[in-house]
N, C-alpha and C positions, 0 to 999 in steps of 0.2 A: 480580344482582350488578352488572352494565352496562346499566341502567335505562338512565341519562342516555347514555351515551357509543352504545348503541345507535339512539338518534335522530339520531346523526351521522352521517350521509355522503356529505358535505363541509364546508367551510369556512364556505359561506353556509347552513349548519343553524348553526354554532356560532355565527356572528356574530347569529342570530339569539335565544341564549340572551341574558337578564339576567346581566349580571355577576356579582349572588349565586352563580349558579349557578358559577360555573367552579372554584371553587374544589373542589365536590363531584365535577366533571368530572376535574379534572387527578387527583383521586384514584383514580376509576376507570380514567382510560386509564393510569397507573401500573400499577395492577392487571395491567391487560390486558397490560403489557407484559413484565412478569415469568412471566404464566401461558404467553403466546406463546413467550419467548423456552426456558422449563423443557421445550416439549415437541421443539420442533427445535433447541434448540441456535441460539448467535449474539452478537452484542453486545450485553450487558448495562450493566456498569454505566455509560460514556455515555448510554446513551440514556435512563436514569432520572433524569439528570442533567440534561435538557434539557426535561422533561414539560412546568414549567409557561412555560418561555420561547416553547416550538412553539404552546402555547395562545395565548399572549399574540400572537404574529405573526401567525399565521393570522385573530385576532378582531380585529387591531387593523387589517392590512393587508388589500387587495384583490386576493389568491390567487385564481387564478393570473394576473390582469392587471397585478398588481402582483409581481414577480420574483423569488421567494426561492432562495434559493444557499446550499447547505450544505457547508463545506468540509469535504472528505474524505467524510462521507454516513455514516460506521457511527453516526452519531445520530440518524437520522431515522426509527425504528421509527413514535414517534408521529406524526412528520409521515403516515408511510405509512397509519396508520392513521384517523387526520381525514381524508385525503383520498380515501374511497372504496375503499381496500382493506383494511379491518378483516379483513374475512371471508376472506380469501385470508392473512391471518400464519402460519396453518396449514402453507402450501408456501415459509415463508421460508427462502432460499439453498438451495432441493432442486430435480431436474430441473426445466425447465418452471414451475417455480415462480418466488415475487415474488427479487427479487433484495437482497442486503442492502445497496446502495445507490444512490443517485439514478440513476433509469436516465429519457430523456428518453421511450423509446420504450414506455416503463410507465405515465407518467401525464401527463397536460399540468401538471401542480403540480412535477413532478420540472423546473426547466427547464435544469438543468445538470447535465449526467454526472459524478459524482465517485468517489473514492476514494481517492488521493494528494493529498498534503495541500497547503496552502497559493495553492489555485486558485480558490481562490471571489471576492477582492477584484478580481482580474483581470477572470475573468467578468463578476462584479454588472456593475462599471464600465466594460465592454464593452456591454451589456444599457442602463444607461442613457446612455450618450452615443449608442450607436441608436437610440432613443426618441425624445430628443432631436434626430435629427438628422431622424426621420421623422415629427418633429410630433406625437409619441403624449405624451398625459400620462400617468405610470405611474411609478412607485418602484420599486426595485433594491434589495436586501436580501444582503446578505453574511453569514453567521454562521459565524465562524474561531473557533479554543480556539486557547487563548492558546501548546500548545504548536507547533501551524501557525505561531503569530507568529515563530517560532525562525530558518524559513525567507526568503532573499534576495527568494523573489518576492513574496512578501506585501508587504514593504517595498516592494519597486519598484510594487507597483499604488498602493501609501499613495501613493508619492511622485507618483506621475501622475495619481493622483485627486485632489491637491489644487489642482493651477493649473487645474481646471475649475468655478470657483467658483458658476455655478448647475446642478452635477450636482444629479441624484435619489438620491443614494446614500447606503444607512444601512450603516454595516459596525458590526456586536455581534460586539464582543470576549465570546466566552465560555467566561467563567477559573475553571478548577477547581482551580488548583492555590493558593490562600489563602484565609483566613476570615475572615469578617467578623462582628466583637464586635456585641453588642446597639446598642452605645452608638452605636457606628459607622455601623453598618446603620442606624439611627433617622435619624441626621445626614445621610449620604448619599442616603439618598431623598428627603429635605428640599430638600438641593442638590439633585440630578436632579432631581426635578418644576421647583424654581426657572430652572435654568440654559437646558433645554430648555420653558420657557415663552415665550407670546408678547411676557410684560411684560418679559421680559430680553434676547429679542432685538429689539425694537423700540428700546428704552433703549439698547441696544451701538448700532444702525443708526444714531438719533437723536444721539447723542455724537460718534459717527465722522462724521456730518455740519459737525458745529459745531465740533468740535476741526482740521476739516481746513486752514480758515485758521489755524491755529497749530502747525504742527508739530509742532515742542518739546515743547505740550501734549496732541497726537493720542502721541505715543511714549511720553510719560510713560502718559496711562493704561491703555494698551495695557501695561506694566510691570505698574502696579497688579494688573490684572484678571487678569495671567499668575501673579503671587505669590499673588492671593488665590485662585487655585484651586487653585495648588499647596502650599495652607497644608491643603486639606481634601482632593485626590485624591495619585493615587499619583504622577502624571509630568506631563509639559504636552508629553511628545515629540508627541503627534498634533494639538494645536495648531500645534505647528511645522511639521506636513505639510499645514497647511492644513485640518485638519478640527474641526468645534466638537467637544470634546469632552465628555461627560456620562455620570459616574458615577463609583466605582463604586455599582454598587444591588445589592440580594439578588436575584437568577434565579428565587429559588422562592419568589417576594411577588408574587403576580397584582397586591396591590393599590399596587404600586409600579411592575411593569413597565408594568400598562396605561396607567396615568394617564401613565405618562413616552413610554412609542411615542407615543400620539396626539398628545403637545406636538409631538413631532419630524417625525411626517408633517405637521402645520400646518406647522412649520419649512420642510419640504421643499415644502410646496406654494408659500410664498413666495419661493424661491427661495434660502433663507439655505446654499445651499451643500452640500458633503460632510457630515455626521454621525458619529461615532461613538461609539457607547453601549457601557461595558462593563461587565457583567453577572456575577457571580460565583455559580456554583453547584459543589455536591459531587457526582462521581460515586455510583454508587452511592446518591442519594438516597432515600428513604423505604422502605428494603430491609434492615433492620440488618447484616444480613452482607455483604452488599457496599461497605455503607459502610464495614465494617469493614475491608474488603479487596478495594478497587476493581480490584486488579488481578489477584487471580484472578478476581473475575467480568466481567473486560473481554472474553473471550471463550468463553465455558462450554459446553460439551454439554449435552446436556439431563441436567436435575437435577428432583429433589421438592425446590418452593420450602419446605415447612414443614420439610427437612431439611438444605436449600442442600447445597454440591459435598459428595461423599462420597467418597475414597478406593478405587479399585475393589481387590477381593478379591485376584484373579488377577493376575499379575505382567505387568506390561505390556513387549512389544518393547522397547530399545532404540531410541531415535530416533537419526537424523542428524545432528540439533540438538543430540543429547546426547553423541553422538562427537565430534560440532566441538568439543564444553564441556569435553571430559574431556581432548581431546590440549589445547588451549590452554592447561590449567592444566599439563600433565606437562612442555609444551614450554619455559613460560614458567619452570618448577623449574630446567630444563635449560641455557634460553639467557638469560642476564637483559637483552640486548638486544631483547627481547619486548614489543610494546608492543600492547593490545587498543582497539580503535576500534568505535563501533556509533551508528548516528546514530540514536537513541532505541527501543533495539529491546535493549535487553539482556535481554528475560525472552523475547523470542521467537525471540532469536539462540543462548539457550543461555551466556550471559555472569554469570548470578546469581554462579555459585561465583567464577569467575576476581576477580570487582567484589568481593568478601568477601576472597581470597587475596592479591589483588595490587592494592590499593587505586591506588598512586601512579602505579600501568600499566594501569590502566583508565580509557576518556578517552571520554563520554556525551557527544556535540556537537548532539547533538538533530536537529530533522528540518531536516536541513541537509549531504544528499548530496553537495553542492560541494562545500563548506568541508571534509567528511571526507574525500574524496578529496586533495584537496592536502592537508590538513594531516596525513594518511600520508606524501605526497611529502616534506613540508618533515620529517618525524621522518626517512625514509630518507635524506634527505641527511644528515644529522648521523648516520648509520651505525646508528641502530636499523631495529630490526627486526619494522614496524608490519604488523597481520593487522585488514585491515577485514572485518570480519564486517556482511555486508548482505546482505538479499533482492535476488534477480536484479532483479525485475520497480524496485526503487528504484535499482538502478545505473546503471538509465536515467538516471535522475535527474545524472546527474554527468559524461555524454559527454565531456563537452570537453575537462574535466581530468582524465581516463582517459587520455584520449589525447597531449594535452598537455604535461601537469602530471607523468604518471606514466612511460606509457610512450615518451614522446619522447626521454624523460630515462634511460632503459631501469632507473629504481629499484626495489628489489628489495621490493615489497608485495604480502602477500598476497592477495586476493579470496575472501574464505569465502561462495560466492553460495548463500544457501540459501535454499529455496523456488523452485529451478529445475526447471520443468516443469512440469504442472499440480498447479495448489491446491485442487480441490476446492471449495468453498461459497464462496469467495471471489469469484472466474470470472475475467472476463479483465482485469480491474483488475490483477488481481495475478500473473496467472498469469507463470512465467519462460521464454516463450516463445523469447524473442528473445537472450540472451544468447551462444551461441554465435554466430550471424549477425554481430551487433554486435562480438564480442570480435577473432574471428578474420582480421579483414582489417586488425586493426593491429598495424604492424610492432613486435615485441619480447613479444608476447604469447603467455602458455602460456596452454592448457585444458583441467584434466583433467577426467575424465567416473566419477570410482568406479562400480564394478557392485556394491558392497554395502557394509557399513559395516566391515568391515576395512580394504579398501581405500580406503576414504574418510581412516582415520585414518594410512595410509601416501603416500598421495596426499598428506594435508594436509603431511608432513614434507619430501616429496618439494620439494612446492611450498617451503616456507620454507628448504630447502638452496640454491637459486636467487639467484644475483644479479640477475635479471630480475623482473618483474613475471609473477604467474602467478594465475590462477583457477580455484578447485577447488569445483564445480557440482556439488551434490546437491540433491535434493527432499524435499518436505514428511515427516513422518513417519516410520512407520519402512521398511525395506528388507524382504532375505531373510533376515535376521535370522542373520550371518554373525556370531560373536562377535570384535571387534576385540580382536588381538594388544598382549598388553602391552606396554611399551617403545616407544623411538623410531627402527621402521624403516620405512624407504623403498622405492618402488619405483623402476627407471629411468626416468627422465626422457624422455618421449616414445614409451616402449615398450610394447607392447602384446604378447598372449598366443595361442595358440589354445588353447581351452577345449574344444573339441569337434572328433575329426574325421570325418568325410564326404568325400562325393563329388558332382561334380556341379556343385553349388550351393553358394558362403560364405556364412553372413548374417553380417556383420562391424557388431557390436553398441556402441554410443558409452552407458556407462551404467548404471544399473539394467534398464532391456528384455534386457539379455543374459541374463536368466533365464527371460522367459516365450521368448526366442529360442531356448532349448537343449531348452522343454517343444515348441516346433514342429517344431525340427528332428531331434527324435527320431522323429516323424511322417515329414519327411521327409528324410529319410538324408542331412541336408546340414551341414557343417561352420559350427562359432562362432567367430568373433574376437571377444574382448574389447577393443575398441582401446583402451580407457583415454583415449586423447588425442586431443582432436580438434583440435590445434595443441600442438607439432608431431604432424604426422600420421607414425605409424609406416610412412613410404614402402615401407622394406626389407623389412617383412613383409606389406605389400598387392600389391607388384610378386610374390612370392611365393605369396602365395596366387594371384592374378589367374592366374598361370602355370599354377596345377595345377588351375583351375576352372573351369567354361562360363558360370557367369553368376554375377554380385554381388549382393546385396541390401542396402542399408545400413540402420541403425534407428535410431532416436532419439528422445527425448522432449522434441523441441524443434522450431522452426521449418524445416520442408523445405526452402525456401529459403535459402540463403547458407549452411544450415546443414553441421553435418560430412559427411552424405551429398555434401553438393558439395565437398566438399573431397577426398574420395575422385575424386570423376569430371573433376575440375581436375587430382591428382595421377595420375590414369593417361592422362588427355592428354598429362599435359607426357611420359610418358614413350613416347609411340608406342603406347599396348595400348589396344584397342578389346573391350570386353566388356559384352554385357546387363549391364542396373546398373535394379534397382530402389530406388527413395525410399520408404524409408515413415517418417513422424515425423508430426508437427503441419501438418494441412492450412493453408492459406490462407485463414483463418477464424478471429475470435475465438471463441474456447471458452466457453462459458455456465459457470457456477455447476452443484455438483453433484457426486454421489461422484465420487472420483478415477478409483476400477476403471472403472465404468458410462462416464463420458469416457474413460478409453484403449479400452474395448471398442469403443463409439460411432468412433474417432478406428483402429480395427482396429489398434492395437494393442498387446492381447492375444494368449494361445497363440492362440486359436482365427484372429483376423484374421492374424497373420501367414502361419498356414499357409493362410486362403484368398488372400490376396495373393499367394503364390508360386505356389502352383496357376494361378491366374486370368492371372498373365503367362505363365506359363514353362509349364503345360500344353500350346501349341500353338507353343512355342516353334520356328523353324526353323535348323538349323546345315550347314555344307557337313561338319561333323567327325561321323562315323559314331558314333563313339563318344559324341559329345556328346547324338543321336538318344536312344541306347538310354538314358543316364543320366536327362536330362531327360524322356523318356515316363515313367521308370518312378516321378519324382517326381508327375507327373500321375497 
């Protein structure tokens, strides 16, 4: 079935096939990538979308001396596969396994780490003015999807890769989201092979020379050539940023892209400057059901491709995502100054229904973390009542104007951070590590922490009751599977519970871990705090427990550092109380790809890790309090 594409493993086996061949290539590494992705689970329809572009760069350019950059990287199955790890797709995104995107320390072909979008034009054109400056001749390759182009920074690399007018750099626009008619597609490849040839750029060079004693005349035609291109493409904006532009072409026409790359690496080896080719292909390609429906199969579990996704029998948990989905629309029934925000994430935020219910309050800004943050600020200031729904690990994305823009200004938005804590298959691109850390040291900010998804949908109320800016952090999937309480109630604002009592030892729990915390400390006869809040910290019930216990333990499914563990050991500083105080969360290490459970067990914290944690400190624990002796031995 993988005759040909078995003979590949690498780039210079392909570059060594006849061109006839590729065409029968790109069909099998299609193949492969559908049989691949049916048995582990992963990104589909992208990467079927990119098969015969990956062919086309890898045959045309000089991988890996020549520089390829793939922004964001959940399309690069094929790449991974031309390049030597065909055989290893097997362990894609599982323990120890290949990772599902550009990892630099995986392959020397990977030469940029990616997974958040819009970093690639940056990079390339970091890669070649290096080059350049260290005398290397080599090409620099960018490949962004058009909805990366959504994004500020891609524009600011456009704009700085254009005054470098004998850059090495090819940036491929590639745009899935329009079609291109027969008639069209004929035409435009016409043009691109024309535009990106050497007869056309010699002719510009040549004219710009002669016209340059005539001003008048060099402006006029320079008009000309601006109208005549924008009589047959879409825009002439990246001519304006200084780059030639060429296309659009069909993505999945080997006998269009190739012939049009190689004009453009001649181009580039004469120096003609920036480039950019844009490419239009369909997700989903040559998969009928996923063509049919790109966006269920943009991330699928494994499936029988002769039967594509099937409905499972057994009634699935509850997600997080789906408690987020269900208060947003009850809340928005409730308050009609409700406004839903998601910067290109509404199928993975849990936003389908709300975007159907509440069309004119549903507001898609695309991957454009800034611009959503502030233009939450800018609705709260006119007294709505905006709920950004974003992954923790993309909030990153937006510091400034968090801080800035939102809470400087103490305006009252939500933060629905989902995907806090680890993600599983994704790794540590994505993982929401760092959200507490980051949230909690500026001033006007809440953070709550639900321990299951009742709480989560009271939490979320809690939060939107607030004239402040407040963040309510859950994680991927589903929880304990607590059934959320109908209607719109709340808990206290900053308050937290004890859920277990004990002796001895508190393990004061920020979270979902307060469950597997209650199965250890049933083990060891020690009391649970649920704090709910890790800003503000429930002082009056920590100084409280502190009092009635020998040692602390805090937990969390987040960063140990700055995280709410420290904010417990800051809060019984300021108050004079000195007490054993153990950390356990997210060590000092990015977390690989991989089940969720198997990462907290590996990260101990699971039942079983916490209760060796408490053992292993507090076992030989010493106190001047007699009493503290006998408690603490008998936890040992």
């Amino acid at each position: 079935m993988y005759s040909l594409l078995e003979t590949i493993n690498s780039p210079a086996d392909l570059r060594r096939l006849p061109r006839a061949q590729l065409k029968a290539l790109a069909d099998e590494l299609r193949a492969y990538v559908i049989d691949s992705v049916s048995q582990t689970g992963g990104h589909l329809s992208s990467n079927l979308g990119t098969v015969e572009l990956t062919v086309a760069l890898h045959y045309v350019f000089n991988t890996p001396d020549d520089r390829l950059v793939w922004d964001v990287g959940h399309q690069t199955y094929p790449h991974k596969i031309l390049t030597g790890r065909r055989e290893r797709m097997g362990t894609l995104r599982q323990l120890g396994g290949l990772s599902g995107f550009p990892r630099r320390d995986e392959s020397e072909y990977d030469t940029f780490g990616t997974a958040h979008s819009s970093t690639s034009i940056s990079a390339a054109l970091g890669m070649a003015l290096a080059a350049e400056f260290k005398g290397e001749n080599r090409n620099a390759v960018a490949v962004i999807g058009d909805g990366s182009m959504s994004a500020g920074m891609a524009f600011e690399a456009l704009n700085n890769a254009g005054v470098h007018d004998h850059c090495k750099l090819l940036v491929v626009l590639n745009d899935n989201d329009m079609s291109i008619s027969p008639p069209v597609g004929a035409l435009n490849r016409h043009l691109a092979q024309l535009m990106s040839g050497r007869f056309y750029a010699s002719a510009r060079h040549v004219g710009k020379k002669v016209l340059q004693v005539a001003p008048p005349l060099l402006e006029l035609a320079r008009r000309l050539e601006s109208h005549a291109k924008s009589m047959v493409v879409p825009a002439t904006l990246f001519e304006n940023f200084g780059f030639n532009y060429i296309g659009p072409i069909d993505g999945h026409d080997l006998e269009s892209l190739i012939p049009t790359m190689e004009n453009i690496r001649h181009l580039m080896a004469t120096g003609a400057g920036p480039q950019f080719l844009h490419v239009v292909t369909k997700k989903g390609q040559g998969y009928k059901l996923a063509e049919a429906d790109p966006i269920a199969y943009h991330g699928p579990g494994k499936f029988d491709p002769s039967m594509g996704l099937q409905k499972s029998s057994a009634p699935a948990k509850q997600t997080f995502t789906q408690v987020f989905g269900r208060w947003l629309c009850d809340m928005a029934e409730h308050d009609p100054r409700l406004v839903g925000i998601t910067p290109a994430m509404r199928e993975g935020s849990g936003m389908v229904e709300f975007h159907k219910r509440f069309p004119k309050r549903y507001h898609d800004v695309g991957i454009a973390e800034q611009h959503a943050v502030t233009f939450a600020a800018g609705m709260a200031c006119e007294g709505l009542k905006p709920v950004l729904a974003i992954y923790s690990t993309f909030l990153q994305r937006g510091y400034d104007q968090l801080i800035h823009d939102v809470a400087l200004q103490n305006l009252p938005v939500v933060f629905a951070l989902d995907r806090a804590g680890l993600v599983g298959a994704d790794g540590a691109t994505h993982a929401g590590a760092y959200d507490i850390p980051y949230l909690r040291c500026i001033p006007n900010m809440g953070i709550a922490c639900p321990a299951d998804e009742n709480e989560c949908r009271k939490l979320l109320t809690t939060a939107f009751e607030q004239d402040s800016p407040v963040a309510v952090r859950y994680p991927r999937g589903a929880g304990a599977g607590v059934e959320p309480e109908a209607g719109l109630n709340s808990l206290p604002f900053g308050k937290g519970e004890i859920r277990r009592e004990g002796s001895g030892i508190a393990i004061l729990a920020f979270g979902t871990l307060l469950y597997p915390a209650l199965q250890a400390a049933e083990k060891l006869g020690a009391t649970v705090v649920n704090m709910r809040w890790a800003k503000p910290l429930d002082t009056e019930l920590l100084l409280k427990v502190a009092a009635s216990h020998e040692a602390l333990v805090t937990l969390e499914e987040g960063a140990i550092m700055g995280g709410a563990g420290s904010a417990v050991g800051e809060a019984l500083q300021a108050a004079g109380v000195v007490k054993p105080l153990l950390h356990l969360g997210l060590k000092d290490e990015f977390i690989e790809h991989g089940e969720v459970a198997v990462l907290l067990a590996l990260q101990g914290l699971d039942a079983a890790g916490i209760e060796a944690a408490v053992r292993s400190r507090f076992g030989s624990f010493k106190s001047t309090d007699p009493l503290a002796k006998v408690v603490l031995k008998s936890v040992a």
